[in-house]
C-alpha positions in Angstrom: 3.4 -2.8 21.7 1.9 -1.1 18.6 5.4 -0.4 17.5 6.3 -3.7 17.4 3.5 -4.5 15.5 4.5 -2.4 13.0 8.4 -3.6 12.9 7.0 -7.4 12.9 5.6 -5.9 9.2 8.8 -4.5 8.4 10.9 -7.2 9.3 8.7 -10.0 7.4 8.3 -8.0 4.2 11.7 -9.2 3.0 11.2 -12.9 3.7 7.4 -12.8 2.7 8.6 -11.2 -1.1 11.5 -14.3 -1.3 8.4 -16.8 -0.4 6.7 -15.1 -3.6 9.7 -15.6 -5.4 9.3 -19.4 -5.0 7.0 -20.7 -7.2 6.9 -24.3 -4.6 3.5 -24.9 -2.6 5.4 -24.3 0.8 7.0 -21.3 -0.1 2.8 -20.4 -1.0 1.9 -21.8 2.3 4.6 -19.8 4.4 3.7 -16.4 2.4 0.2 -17.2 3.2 0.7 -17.3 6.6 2.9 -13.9 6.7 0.6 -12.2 4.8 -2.4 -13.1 7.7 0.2 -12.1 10.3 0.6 -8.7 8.4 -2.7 -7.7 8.0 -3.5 -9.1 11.0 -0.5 -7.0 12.9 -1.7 -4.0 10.4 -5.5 -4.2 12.2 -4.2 -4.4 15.9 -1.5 -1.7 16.1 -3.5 1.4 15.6 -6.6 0.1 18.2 -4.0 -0.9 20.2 -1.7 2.5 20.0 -5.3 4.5 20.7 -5.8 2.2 24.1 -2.8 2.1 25.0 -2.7 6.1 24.7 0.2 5.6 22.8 -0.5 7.2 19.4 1.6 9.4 17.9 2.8 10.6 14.1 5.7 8.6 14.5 3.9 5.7 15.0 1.1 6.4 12.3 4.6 7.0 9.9 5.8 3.6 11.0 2.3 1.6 10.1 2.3 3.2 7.0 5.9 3.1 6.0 5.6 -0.9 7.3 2.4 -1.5 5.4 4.0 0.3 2.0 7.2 -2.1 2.0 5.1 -4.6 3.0 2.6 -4.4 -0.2 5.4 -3.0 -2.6 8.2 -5.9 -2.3 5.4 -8.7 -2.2 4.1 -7.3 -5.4 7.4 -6.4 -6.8 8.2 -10.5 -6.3 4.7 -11.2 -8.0 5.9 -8.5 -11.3 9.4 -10.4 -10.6 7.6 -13.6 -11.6 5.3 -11.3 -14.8 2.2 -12.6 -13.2 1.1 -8.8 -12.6 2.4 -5.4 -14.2 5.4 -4.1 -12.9 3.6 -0.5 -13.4 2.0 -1.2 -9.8 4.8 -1.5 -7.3 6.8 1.3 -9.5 3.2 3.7 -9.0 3.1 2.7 -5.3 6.9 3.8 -5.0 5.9 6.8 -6.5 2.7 7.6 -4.7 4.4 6.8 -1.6 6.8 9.3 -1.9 4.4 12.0 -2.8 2.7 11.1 0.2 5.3 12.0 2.3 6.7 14.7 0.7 3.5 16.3 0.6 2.8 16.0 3.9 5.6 16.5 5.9 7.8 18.7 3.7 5.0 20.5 1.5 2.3 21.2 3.5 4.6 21.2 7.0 2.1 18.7 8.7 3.6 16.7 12.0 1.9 13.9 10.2 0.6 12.4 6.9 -2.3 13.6 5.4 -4.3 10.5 4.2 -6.6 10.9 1.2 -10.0 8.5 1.0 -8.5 6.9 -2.2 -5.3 6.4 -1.0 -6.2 4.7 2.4 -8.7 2.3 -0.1 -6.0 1.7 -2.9 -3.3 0.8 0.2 -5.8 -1.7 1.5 -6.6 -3.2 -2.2 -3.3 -3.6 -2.4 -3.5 -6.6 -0.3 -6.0 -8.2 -2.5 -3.5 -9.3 -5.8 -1.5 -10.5 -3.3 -3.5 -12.9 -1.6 -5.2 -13.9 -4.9 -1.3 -15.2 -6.1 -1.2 -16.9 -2.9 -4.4 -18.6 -3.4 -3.5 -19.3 -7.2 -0.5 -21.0 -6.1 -2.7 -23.2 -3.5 -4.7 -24.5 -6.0 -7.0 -22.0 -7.5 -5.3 -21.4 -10.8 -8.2 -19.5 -12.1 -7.6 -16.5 -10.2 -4.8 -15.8 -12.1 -6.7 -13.8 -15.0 -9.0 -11.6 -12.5 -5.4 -10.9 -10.0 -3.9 -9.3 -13.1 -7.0 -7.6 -14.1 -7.4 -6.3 -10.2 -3.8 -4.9 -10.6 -4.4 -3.1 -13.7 -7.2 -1.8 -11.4 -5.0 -0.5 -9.0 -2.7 1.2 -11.5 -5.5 3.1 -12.6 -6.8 4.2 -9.1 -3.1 4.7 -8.0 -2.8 7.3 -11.1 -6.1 8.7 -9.7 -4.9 9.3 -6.5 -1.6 10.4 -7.8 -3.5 13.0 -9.5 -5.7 13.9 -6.8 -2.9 14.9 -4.3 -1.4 17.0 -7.1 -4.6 18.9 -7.6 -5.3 19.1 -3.7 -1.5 21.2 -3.6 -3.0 24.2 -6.7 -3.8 27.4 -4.3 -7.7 27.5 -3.7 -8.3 30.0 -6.0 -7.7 28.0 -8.7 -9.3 25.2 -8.0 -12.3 27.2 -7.6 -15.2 26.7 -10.0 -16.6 29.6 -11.5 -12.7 31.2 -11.0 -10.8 33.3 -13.6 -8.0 30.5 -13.4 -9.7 27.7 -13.2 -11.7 28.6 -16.7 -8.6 28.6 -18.4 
């Protein structure tokens, strides 16, 4: 059940980023209603998966891998349109693939190694997107602060970006006090 949870994101993220495309109020309406079906599939499948006794890496690879497409084509659609920066769904592309590569290939985890400011900044992501929805609905003043919330975002994307990188330097030199790290 929590798998299909997951593949209900997958499978809508493609029609929810051609409903942000649209600029009509029912194409808004529809995306509003898949983006409440994702979040609300993206809150259910991990409670569900731990109940269920059906948790797994695979299935913690599959929510996050649903919930990155997710977030990355809607806001693609939305820097499609030049209502955000295209900087964001290019970083979260990029920070994406460092997550994965760090954890399963780097570090030789059997699953992803989540960071405090990544899970936060993949749950903010969420936030531009719904604030276009709602601009489109009516609320045309949201339009300044959704671009100013995805600058945001680039900047705490490059912050976590950066933070992975540093956790991967040996110890040693991330020591304070260290011969290296005085250098």
């Amino acid at each position: 059940m929590a798998h299909a949870l997951s593949l209900l994101r997958l499978v809508l993220a493609p029609c929810f980023s051609l409903l942000l495309l649209r600029l009509d109020r029912a194409s808004a309406l529809a995306a509003a209603a898949l983006l409440c079906v994702a979040i609300a599939t993206d809150l259910l499948d991990g409670p569900i998966a731990r109940r269920r006794g059906t948790s797994s890496a695979l299935g913690g690879a599959l929510d996050h891998g649903a919930d990155f497409l997710f977030v990355m084509l809607g806001l693609a659609a939305v820097a499609w349109r030049g209502d955000i920066p295209w900087l964001l769904p290019l970083l979260i592309v990029v920070a994406f693939a460092q997550y994965v590569l760090d954890s399963l290939w780097i570090e030789r985890r059997d699953e992803l190694r989540m960071s405090a400011l990544g899970r936060y900044n993949g749950i903010f992501y969420f936030v531009p997107l719904a604030g276009d929805i709602l601009s489109r609905l009516g609320l045309p003043f949201l339009t300044g602060p959704v671009r100013w919330i995805a600058w945001l975002l680039v900047g705490t994307t490059l912050l976590s970006i950066g933070d992975r990188l540093l956790a991967l330097l040996p110890r040693s030199r991330r020591a304070p006090g260290s011969h290296d790290a005085e250098r």
